[in-house]
C-alpha positions in Angstrom: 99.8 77.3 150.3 98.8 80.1 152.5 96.8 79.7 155.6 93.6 81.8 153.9 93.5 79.4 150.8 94.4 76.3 153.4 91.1 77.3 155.1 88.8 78.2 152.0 90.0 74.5 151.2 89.1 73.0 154.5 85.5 75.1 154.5 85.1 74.0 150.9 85.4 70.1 151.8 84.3 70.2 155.3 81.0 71.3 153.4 80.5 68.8 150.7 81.5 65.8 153.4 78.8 67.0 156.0 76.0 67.3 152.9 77.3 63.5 152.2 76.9 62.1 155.2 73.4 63.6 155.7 74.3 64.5 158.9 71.6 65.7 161.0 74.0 68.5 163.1 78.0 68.6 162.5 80.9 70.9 163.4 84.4 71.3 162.0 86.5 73.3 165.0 89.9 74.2 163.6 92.0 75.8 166.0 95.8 76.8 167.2 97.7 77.1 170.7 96.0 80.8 170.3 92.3 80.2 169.6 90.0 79.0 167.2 91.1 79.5 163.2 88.0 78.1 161.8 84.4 77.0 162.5 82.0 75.0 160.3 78.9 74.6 161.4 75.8 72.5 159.8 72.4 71.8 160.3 71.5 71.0 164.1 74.7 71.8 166.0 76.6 75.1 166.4 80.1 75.1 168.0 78.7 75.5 171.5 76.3 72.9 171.7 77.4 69.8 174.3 77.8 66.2 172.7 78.9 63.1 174.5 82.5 62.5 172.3 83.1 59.2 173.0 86.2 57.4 172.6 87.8 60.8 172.4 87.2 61.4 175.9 90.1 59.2 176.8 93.0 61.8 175.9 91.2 63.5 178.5 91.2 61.0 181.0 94.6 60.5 179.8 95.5 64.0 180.5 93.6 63.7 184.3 96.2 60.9 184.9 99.3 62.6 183.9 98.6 65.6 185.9 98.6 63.1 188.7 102.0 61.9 187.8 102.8 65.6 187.2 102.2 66.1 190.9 103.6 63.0 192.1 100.5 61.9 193.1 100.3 58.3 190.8 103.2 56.6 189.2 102.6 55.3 185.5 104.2 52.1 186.4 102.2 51.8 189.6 100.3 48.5 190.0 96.6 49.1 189.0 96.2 46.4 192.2 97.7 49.0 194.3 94.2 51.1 193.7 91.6 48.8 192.9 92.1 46.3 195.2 89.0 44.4 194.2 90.0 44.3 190.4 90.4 40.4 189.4 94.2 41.5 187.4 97.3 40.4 187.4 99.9 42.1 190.2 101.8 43.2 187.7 99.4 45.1 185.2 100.5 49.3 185.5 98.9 52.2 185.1 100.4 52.6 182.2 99.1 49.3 180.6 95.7 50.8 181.2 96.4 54.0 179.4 97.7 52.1 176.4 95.8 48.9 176.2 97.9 46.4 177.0 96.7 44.8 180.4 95.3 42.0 178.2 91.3 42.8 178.8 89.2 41.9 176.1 87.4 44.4 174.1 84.2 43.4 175.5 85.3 43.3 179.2 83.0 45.2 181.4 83.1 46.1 185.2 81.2 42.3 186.2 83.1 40.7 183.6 86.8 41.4 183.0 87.3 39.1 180.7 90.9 38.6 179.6 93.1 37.6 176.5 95.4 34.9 176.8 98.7 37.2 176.1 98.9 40.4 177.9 99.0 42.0 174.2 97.6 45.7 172.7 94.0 44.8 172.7 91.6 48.6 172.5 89.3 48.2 175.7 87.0 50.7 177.1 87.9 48.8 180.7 91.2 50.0 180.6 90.0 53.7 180.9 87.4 52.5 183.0 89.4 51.3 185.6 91.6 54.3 185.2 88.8 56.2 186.3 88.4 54.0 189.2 92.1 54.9 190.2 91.8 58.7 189.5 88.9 58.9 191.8 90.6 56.4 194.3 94.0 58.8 195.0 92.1 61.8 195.0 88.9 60.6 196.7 86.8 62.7 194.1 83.9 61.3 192.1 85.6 61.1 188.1 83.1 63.9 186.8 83.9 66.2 189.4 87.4 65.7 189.3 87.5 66.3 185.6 85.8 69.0 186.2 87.7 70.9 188.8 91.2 69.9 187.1 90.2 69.8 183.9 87.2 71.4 182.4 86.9 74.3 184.9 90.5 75.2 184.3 90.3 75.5 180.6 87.2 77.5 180.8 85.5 74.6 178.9 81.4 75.7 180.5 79.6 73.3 177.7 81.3 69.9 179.1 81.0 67.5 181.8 80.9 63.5 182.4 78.2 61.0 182.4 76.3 59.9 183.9 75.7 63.2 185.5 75.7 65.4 182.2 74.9 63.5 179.0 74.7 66.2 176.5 72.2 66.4 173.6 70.5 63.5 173.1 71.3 62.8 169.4 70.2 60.7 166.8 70.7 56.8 165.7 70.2 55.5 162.2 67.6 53.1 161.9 67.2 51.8 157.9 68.4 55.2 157.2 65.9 57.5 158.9 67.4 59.8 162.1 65.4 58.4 164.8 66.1 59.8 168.5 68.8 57.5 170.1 67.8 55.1 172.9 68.8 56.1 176.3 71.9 54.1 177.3 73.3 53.5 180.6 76.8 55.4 181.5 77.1 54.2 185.4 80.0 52.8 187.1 78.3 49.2 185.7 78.4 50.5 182.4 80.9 49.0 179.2 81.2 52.9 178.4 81.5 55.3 181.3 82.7 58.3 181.6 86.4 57.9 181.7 86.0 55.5 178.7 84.0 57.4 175.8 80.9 59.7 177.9 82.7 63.5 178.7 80.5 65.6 177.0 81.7 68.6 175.6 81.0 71.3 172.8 83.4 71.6 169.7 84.4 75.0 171.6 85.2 73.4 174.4 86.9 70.4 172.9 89.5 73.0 170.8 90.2 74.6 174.4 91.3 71.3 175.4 93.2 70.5 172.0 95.1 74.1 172.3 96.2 73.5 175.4 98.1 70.5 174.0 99.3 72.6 171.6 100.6 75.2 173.4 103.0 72.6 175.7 100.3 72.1 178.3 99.2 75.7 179.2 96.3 77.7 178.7 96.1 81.5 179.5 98.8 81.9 181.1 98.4 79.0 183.4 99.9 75.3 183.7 97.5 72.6 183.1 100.3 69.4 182.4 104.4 70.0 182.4 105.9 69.8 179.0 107.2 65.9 180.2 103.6 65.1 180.5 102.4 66.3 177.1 105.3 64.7 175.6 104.0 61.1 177.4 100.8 61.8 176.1 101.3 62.0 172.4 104.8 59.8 172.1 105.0 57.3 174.4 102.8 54.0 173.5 102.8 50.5 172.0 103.1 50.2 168.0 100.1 48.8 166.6 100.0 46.9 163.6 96.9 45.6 161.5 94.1 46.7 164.8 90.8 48.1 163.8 91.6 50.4 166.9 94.2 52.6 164.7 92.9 52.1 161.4 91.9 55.0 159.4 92.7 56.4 155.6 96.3 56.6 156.3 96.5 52.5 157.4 95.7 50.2 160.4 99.3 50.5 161.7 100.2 53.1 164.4 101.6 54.1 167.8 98.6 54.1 170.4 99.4 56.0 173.7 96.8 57.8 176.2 94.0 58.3 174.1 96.2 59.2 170.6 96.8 57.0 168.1 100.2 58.6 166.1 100.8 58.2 162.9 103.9 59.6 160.6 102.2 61.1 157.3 104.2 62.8 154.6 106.8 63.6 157.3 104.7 64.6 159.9 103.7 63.6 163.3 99.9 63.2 162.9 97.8 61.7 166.0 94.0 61.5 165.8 91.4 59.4 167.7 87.6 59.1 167.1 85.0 58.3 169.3 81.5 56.7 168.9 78.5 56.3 171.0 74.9 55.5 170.2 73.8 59.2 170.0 77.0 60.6 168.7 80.7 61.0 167.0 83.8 62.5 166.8 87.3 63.0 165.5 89.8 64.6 167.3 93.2 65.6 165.0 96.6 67.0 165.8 99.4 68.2 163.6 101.7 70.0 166.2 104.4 70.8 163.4 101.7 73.0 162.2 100.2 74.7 165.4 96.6 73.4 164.0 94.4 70.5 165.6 91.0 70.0 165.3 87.6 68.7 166.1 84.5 67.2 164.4 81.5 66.5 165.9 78.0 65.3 164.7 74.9 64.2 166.8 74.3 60.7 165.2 75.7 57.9 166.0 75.7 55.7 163.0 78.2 53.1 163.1 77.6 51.5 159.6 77.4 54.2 157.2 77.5 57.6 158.2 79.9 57.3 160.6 82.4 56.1 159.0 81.8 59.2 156.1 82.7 62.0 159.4 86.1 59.9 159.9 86.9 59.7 155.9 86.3 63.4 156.1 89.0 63.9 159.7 91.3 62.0 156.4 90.6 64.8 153.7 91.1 67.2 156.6 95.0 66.2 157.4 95.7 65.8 153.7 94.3 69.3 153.1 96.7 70.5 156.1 99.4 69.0 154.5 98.9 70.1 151.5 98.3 66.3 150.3 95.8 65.8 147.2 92.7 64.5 148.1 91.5 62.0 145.7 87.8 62.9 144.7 85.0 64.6 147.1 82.0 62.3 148.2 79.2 62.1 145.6 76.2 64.6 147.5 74.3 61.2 147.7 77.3 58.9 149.3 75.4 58.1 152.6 71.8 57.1 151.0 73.5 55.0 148.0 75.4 53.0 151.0 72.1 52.9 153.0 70.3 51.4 150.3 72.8 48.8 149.0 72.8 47.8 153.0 68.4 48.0 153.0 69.2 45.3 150.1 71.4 43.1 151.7 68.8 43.3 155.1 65.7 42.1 152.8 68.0 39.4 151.3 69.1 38.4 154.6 65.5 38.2 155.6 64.6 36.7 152.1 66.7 33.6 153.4 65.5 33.5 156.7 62.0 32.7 155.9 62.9 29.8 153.5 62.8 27.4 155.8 58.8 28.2 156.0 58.2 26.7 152.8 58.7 23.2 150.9 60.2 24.5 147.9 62.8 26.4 149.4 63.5 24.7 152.2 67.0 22.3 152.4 65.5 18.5 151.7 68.8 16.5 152.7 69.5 16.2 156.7 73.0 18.3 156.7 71.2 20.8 154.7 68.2 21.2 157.5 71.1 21.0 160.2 73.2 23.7 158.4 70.6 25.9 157.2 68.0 25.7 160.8 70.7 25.3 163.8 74.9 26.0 162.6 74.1 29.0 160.5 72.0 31.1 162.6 74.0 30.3 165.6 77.1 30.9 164.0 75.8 34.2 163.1 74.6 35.5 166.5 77.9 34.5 168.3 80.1 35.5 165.2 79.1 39.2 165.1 79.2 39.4 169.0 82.7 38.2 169.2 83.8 40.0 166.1 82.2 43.2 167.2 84.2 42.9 170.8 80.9 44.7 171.9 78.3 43.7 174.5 74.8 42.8 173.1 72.8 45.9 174.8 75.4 48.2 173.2 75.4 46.1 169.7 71.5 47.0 169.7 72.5 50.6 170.5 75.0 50.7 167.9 72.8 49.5 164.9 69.8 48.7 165.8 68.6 47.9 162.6 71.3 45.4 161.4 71.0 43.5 164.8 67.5 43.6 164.8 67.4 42.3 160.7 70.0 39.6 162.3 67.8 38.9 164.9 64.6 38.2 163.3 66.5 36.1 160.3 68.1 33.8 162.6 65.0 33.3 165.1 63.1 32.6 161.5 65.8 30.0 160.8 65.5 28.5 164.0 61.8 28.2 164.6 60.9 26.8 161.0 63.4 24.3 162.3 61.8 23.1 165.6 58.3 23.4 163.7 59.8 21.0 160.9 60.9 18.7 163.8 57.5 19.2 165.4 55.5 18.3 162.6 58.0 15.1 161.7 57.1 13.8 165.0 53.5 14.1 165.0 53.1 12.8 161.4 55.7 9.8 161.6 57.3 9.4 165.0 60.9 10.1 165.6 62.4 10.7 162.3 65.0 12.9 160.7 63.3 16.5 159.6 64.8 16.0 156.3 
């Protein structure tokens, strides 16, 4: 397949996913150690409009920290005590275990609450790169953003990027029942579960293929040495093997090598590594196949975590198989994203369906473990169960999908307030009895 019929066929399904999805504004940015290849733009965005990435920003911050060790500035296996001297971790917790999630912090740790899992295992945290961030600015004694900037950004001629909270980028979209609706504000301090470091550089898809040709090209860019050679070849092959994580899953499996900010996977012979990121009021896939010289980004300005989402990553998928000259089983029907909305609009009005039941006699359970089960285990079960599931804090789960947690919400507070009226009513009517 030559490289003009490899691109037609990239432009071709780029096109059909973006119409989809029913993205608001989305970019393909394909691009080699030279320079862009190919752009696809749609709707909202063009290739130089600023987004906040997300979880992609890490192989940045992963890239800050290895110039560091380039420089002999930081060690990888430095303590992370040795910096943040405050931090409530273990002595023996490195930088490195930051970089590749394996100082045991829970998914949901935050900066007042670093939570920790019982075996210092590979468990994705946005703490890790967090406290990485913490470190960086520490041994430089430079704010994060600015020191991305001036080691980073600046140096790569990348003029549409920055870090939160001082630059935030376009202020995107969230999906509420399906409608684009402007996303909430969010808070990206150093108090934050996503900072900076962690998932808020904002960059344009211009900007983000200077950054991903630089990798290519064995860590320089015009001429002039961003990272050694030693350092890109930390970045994308030194890590922990992942098996069965949601933090590596994608079409090609749930297994993987996760290492500063990649996750690498070997696909029809090939070294792949890819990452996406997500945030209220955006997404993104980053993609590398250095056998081929060609890596590439995807943005879009909504930040659907449910539905359309998940259709930008399936399309990072077609994108590596079409690369690789791999079939791709079927394009998305045009209507894909509103025939998942509206199965998920059905299951919200059933949910809410059963959560008024308890408000009337016929529907209502009549036997005690029924009441008990139906008006206090279920509802409660729920609310913890997708906050523990999720790994995500309950500001950022509202963020996130604001109409599932809000249909959650209401259901279970229906559940439990016919229950305390039930009991209410017993009591008045008959004393202390059972609300059966």
């Amino acid at each position: 397949m030559t490289i003009s019929v490899t691109l037609s066929e990239l432009e071709r399904v780029t096109r059909a996913h973006f119409v989809a999805a029913d993205l608001p504004g989305a970019v393909l940015h394909v691009v080699t150690s030279d320079g862009p290849l190919l752009t696809v733009e749609h709707g909202e965005l063009s290739v130089r409009t600023p987004v906040m990435l997300g979880s992609t920003s890490k192989s940045m911050t992963a890239a800050l920290l290895l110039q560091h060790v380039d420089e002999g500035l930081l060690r990888l296996d430095d303590p992370a005590t040795r910096y943040l001297t405050e931090a409530d971790l273990p002595e023996d917790i490195t930088l490195s275990d930051l970089a590749c999630h394996v100082s045991g912090l829970r998914t949901d740790a935050t900066p007042g609450r670093l939570t920790r899992r019982r075996e210092q295992s590979f468990s994705y945290a946005n703490q890790n790169y967090n406290l990485l961030g913490q470190v960086l600015s520490t041994a430089s004694g430079v704010p994060f953003g600015r020191l991305l900037s001036a080691r980073i950004l600046e140096p790569l001629g990348m003029r549409h990027s920055g870090s939160a909270p001082e630059v935030i980028g376009t202020r995107g979209r969230t999906n509420v029942f399906g409608k684009n609706c402007p996303a909430m504000r969010a808070d990206f301090s150093p108090e934050s579960w996503i900072q900076g470091p962690s998932g808020g550089v904002v960059a344009s898809s211009e900007d983000a293929g200077r950054f991903l040709s630089m990798i290519l090209s064995g860590g320089t860019f015009c001429g002039r040495q961003i990272l050694s050679q030693c350092a890109i070849d930390t970045m994308l092959n030194s890590g922990v093997t992942v098996r069965r994580s949601p933090a590596v899953s994608d079409a090609f499996g749930d297994s993987g090598l996760y290492g500063f900010g990649w996750v690498k996977k070997d696909i029809a012979g090939h070294a792949v590594y890819t990452h996406s990121g997500k945030v209220p009021q955006s997404s993104s896939v980053f993609g590398l196949v250095p056998d081929l010289g060609i890596a590439f980004v995807l943005v879009a300005n909504l930040g659907d975590f449910l539905v359309r989402t998940p259709l930008l990553e399936d399309l990072g998928g077609d994108i590596i198989r079409v690369l690789l000259n791999l079939p791709i089983k079927e394009l998305p029907a045009k209507q894909k994203a509103r025939i998942r909305q509206n199965i998920l609009n059905l299951a919200y009005a059933a949910f809410l369906t059963v959560g008024v039941f308890g408000w009337h006699s016929r529907t209502r359970p009549r036997r005690v473990e029924g009441s008990l089960l139906y008006h206090a285990i279920l509802p409660t079960a729920l609310m913890l169960g997708i906050r523990r599931a999720s790994g995500t804090p309950w500001p950022w789960l509202f963020r996130f999908a604001p109409d599932a947690i809000g249909v959650l919400t209401v259901g279970c507070l229906s559940m439990l307030t016919s229950g305390l009226v039930r009991m209410a009513t017993a009591k008045r009517k008959h004393g202390p009895t059972s609300i059966a």
